[in-house]
C-alpha positions as CSV (number, residue, x, y, z in Angstrom):
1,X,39.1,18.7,125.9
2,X,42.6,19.0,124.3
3,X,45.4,19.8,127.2
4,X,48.0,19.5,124.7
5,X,48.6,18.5,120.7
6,X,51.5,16.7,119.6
7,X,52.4,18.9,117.2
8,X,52.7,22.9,117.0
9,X,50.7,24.4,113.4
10,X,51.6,28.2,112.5
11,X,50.5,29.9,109.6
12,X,52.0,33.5,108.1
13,X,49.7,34.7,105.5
14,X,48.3,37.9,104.6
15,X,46.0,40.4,106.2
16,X,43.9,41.4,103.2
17,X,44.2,40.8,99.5
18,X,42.6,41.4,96.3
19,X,40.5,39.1,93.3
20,X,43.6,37.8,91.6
21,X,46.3,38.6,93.5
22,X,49.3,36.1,94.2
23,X,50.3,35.5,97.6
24,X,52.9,33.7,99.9
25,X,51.9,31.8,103.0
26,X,54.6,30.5,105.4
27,X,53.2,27.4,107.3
28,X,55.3,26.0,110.3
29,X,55.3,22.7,112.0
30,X,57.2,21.7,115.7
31,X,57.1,18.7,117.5
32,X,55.8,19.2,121.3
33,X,56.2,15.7,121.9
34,X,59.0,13.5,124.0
35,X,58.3,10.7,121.0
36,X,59.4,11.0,117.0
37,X,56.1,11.8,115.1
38,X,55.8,9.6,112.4
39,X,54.7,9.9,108.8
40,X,53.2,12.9,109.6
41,X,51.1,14.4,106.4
42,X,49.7,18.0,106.1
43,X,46.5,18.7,104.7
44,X,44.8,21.8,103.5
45,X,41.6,23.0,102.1
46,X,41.2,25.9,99.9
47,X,38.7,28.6,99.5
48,X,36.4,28.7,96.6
49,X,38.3,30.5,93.6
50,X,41.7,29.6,95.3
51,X,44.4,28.3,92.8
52,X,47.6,26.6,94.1
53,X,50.7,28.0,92.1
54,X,53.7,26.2,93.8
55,X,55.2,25.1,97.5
56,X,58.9,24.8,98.3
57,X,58.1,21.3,99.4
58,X,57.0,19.2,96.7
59,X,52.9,18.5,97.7
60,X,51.1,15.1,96.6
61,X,49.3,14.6,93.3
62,X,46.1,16.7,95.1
63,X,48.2,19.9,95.3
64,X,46.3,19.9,98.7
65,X,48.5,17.2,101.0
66,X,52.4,17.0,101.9
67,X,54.2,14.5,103.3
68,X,56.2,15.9,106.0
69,X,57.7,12.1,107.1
70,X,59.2,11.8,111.1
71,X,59.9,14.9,113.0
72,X,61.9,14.6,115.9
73,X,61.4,15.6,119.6
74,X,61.6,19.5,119.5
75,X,61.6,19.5,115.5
């Protein structure tokens, strides 16, 4: 049983879409620890037919991973 994660994950995205269509996703990351979080890397899987176009932070080779680094306390 998990009472509490070390780290708040939110995800915007859309509601429905179409074959095709392009669309934004906003994913957010908070610390909920009283330590810094170190090298912390964010990892995602897509759907089948799913086709990574670009990120405003630069992912890993995989197109699939980001290195986030240390967030502080309450970052």
């Amino acid at each position: 049983m998990i009472n509490s994660s070390p780290l708040f994950l939110t995800i915007d995205a859309f509601k429905e879409i179409t074959s095709g269509q392009e669309f934004d996703m906003k994913i957010s990351l908070k610390s909920n620890s009283a330590d810094i979080l170190k090298n912390v890397i964010l990892k995602g899987s897509y759907p089948f037919g799913f086709t990574f176009v670009s990120s405003s932070i630069k992912p890993l080779s995989d197109n699939m991973t980001w290195k986030i680094g240390d967030i502080p306390p309450g970052g």
